[in-house]
N, C-alpha and C positions, 0 to 999 in steps of 0.2 A: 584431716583438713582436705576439700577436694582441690582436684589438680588446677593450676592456674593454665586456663586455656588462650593461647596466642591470640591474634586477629594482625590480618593483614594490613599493609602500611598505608590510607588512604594517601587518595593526590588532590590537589586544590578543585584543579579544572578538566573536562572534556571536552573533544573538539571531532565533528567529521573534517577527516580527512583525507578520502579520495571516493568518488561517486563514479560509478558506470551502469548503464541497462544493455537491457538485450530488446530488441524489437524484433517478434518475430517477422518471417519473410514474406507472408501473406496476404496484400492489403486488399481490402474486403469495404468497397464501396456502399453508399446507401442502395445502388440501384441493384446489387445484388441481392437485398432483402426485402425491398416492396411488392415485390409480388405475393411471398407468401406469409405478410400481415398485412396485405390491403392495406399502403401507406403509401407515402410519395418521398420523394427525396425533401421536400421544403416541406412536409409535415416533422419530419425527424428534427431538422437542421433547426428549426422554429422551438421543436420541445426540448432538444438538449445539447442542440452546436454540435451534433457529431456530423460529417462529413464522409468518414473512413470510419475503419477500426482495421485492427489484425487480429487474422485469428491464427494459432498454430496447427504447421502442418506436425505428421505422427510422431514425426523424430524429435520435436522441439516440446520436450519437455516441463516439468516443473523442474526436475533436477538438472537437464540440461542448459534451458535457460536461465534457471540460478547461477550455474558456474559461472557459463559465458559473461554475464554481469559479473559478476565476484570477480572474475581476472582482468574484467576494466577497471572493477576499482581500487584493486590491490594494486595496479600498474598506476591510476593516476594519485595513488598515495603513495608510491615508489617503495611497496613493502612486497616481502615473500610470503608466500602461505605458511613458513616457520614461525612468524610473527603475531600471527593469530590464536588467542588462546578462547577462544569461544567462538561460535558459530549461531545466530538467532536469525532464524523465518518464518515469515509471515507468511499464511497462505489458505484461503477456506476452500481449495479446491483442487490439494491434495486428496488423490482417488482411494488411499491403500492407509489404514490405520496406525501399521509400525513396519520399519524402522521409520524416526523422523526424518522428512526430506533433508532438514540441517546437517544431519551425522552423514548421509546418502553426499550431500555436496562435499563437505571437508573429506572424505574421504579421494573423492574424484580429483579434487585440488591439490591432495600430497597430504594434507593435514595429520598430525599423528596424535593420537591421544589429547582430543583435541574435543572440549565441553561444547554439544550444540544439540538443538532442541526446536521446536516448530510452535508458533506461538498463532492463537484462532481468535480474532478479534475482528474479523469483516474489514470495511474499508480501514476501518482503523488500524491496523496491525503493523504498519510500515512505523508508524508513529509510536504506540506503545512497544515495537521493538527497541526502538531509536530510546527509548526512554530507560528501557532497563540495561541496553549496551553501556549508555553515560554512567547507569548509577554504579554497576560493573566494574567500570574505570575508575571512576571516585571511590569506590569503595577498597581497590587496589586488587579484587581480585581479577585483574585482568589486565594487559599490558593496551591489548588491542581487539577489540570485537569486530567480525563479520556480520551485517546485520543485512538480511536479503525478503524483500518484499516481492512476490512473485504468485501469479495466479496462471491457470488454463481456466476459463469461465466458459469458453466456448464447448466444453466437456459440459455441462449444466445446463446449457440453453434449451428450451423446447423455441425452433427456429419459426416453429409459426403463432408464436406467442406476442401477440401487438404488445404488449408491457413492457419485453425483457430483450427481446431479439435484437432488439436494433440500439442497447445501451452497451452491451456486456463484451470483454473483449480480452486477450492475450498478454502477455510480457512482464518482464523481470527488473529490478531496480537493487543496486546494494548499494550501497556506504562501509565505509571502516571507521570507526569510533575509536579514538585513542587518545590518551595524555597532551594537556596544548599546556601552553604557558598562561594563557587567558581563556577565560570561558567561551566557547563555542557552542552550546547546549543549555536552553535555559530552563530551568524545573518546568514538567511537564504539568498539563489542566489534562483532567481525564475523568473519564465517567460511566456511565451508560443506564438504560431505561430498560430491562427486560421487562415490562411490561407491554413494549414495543413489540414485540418476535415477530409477528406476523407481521410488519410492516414490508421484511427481507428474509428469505429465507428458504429453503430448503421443503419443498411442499410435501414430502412425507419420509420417514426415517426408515433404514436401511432394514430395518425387520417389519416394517410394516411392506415393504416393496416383497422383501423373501418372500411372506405370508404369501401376497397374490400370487407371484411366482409358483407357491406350492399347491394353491389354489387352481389356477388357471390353467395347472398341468393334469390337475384331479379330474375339473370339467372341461376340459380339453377349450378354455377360452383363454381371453387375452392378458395379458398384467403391462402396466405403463409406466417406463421407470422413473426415479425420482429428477424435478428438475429446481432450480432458483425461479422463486415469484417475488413478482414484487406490486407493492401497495404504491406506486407512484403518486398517489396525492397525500397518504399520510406520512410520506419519508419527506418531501418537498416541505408539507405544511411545520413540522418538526424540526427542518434545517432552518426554515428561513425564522424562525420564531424563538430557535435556543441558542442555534448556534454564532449570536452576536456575543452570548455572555460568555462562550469559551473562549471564544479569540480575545476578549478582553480580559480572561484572568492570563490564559496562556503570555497577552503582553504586560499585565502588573507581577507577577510574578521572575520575568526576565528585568524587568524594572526599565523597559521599553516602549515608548507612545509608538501611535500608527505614523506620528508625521517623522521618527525614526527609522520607517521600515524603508527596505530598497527592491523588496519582491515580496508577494504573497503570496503564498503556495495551498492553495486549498486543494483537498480530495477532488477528481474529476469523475466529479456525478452529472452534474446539469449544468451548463453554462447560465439558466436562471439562477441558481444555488448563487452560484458565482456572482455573480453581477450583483442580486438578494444582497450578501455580503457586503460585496463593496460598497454599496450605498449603506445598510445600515453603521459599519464601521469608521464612514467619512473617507474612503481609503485616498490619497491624494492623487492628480493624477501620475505626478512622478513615479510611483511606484511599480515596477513591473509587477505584471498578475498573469499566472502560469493557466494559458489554456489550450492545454495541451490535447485536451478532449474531442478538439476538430480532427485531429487526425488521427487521434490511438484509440477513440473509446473510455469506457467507465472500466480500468482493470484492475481496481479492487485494492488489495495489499500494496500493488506495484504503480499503483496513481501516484503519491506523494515524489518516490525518487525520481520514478519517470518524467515524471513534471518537472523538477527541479531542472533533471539533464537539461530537458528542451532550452528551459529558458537558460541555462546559462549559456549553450551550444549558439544558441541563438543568436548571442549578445543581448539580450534584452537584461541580464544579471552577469553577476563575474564573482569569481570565487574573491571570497574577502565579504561581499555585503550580507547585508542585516535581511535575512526572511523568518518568515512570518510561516509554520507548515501548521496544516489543521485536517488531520482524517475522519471521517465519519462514516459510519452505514452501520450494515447487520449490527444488531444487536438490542437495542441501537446503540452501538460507543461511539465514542469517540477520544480523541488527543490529541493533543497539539503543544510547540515548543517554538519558540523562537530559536534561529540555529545563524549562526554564519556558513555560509554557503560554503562547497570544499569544491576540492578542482576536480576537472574530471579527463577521463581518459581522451588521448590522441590532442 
């Protein structure tokens, strides 16, 4: 007879419970990039409400700034890094294949023998983290999950690229996922189109770059390394066209209407995206809408927490109410959950 194998003790509900970012210290004006794309500050600000962004200086890290986040949010969830039995990161632009930056942070943090892993889903990734932390906790294997969304994008940009230069930008966002009494995370809507690739992406792969490399040292010419392109009007034309149907399963599925919600937290790609949205959704005006993108930029993995921070920081949200989070890009994926906002550091 084979052996009867255990299974851990599920729990009812999951909840975030303590949120912190890192912003790096850089801030990096429109006027410091129109000159080399031939653009102007009210061309940018018109096509995607960025204003600012940051970008990081050497020392600021992906692992760096993962921690820093991680320790604001482990303090505004009044937990020690003992208390962490997993580590999940989001990030498409980690530079170095292995170890994962996750194992790299829990280590930095104290963490001992401590399950963590780097999870590649483009803008999405904050959000399909957040998705498998909760299932983690309901499933019981986990008391408490570190989930950290964190990009360098400014490591990818070719700076005189009018497409990409003046969207893409820096910083770290976490959360801790753990055991609530009530649900705090609501089944995630998740997907994606590889049919899309070329919409975002990586404009050639790391052996096809060697090859020139070994090329260009043969005949003594040049090789140009790999950078992030993007299809600005087929990513635009596919947000505003699909993405009303995810935010409406993401809210039947939480068993949540829009005129429920108390903040909307979409991915910060384009303030059109945004606004797109909130008209096709009906989003009412009460509702806070995180546009955080005036002043941090499009940073990928790290949009959704960072977002979130602002607007609660801001007072425009307050830990307790009903949002609404929804990521999308590369891939094309995307994810989305209705969450109760958590509190955040200081």
């Amino acid at each position: 007879m084979p052996a009867h194998i255990a299974t851990a003790a599920p729990v009812a509900h999951a909840a975030l419970l303590g949120l912190g970012v890192y912003r790096p210290r850089r801030i990096v004006p429109n006027a410091d990039i129109i000159d080399r794309i031939d653009s102007s500050d009210e061309w940018i600000r018109t096509r995607s409400g960025i204003a600012s962004r940051r970008w990081a200086d050497a020392d600021e890290t992906i692992v760096s700034m993962s921690a820093d986040a991680a320790r604001a949010a482990l303090a505004a969830a009044r937990l020690d890094a003992e208390a962490i039995d997993a580590v999940i990161l989001a990030t498409s632009s980690q530079m170095v294949l292995g170890p994962s930056a996750g194992a790299v942070v829990a280590d930095i943090l104290g963490m001992h023998d401590t399950a963590a892993f780097d999870v590649s889903a483009g803008c999405a990734g904050f959000c399909y983290a957040l998705a498998n932390a909760a299932n983690l906790v309901r499933a019981g294997q986990a008391r408490n999950v570190l989930v950290i969304g964190v990009e360098r994008l400014s490591d990818l940009l070719d700076t005189s690229d009018r497409t990409c230069a003046f969207i893409f930008a820096d910083g770290a966002g976490a959360a801790i996922v753990g055991r609530a009494e009530q649900e705090g995370i609501g089944p995630v809507a998740w997907g994606s189109d590889g049919s899309q690739t070329a919409a975002i992406k990586q404009d050639k792969d790391f052996q096809q770059y060697f090859a020139e490399v070994a090329a260009a040292e043969a005949s003594g010419g040049t090789s140009t390394r790999p950078y992030i392109r993007m299809n600005g009007t087929a990513v635009f034309r596919w947000a505003v066209t699909f993405l009303e149907k995810a935010c409406r399963e993401a809210l039947d599925l939480a068993g949540v209407t829009v005129d429920q919600l108390d903040a909307f937290v979409p991915h910060q790609a384009n303030i059109r995206i945004t606004e797109a949205l909130i008209k096709a959704l009906h989003v009412p005006d009460s509702v806070a809408v995180a546009r955080d993108i005036a002043e941090t930029g499009n940073t990928s993995a790290a949009s959704i927490p960072m977002a979130m921070e602002e607007l609660i920081r801001s007072g425009a949200a307050r830990p307790g109410d009903t949002a609404l989070l929804l990521g999308f890009g590369a891939g094309l994926a995307y994810a989305g959950q209705v969450v109760t906002l958590p509190a955040i550091a200081g």
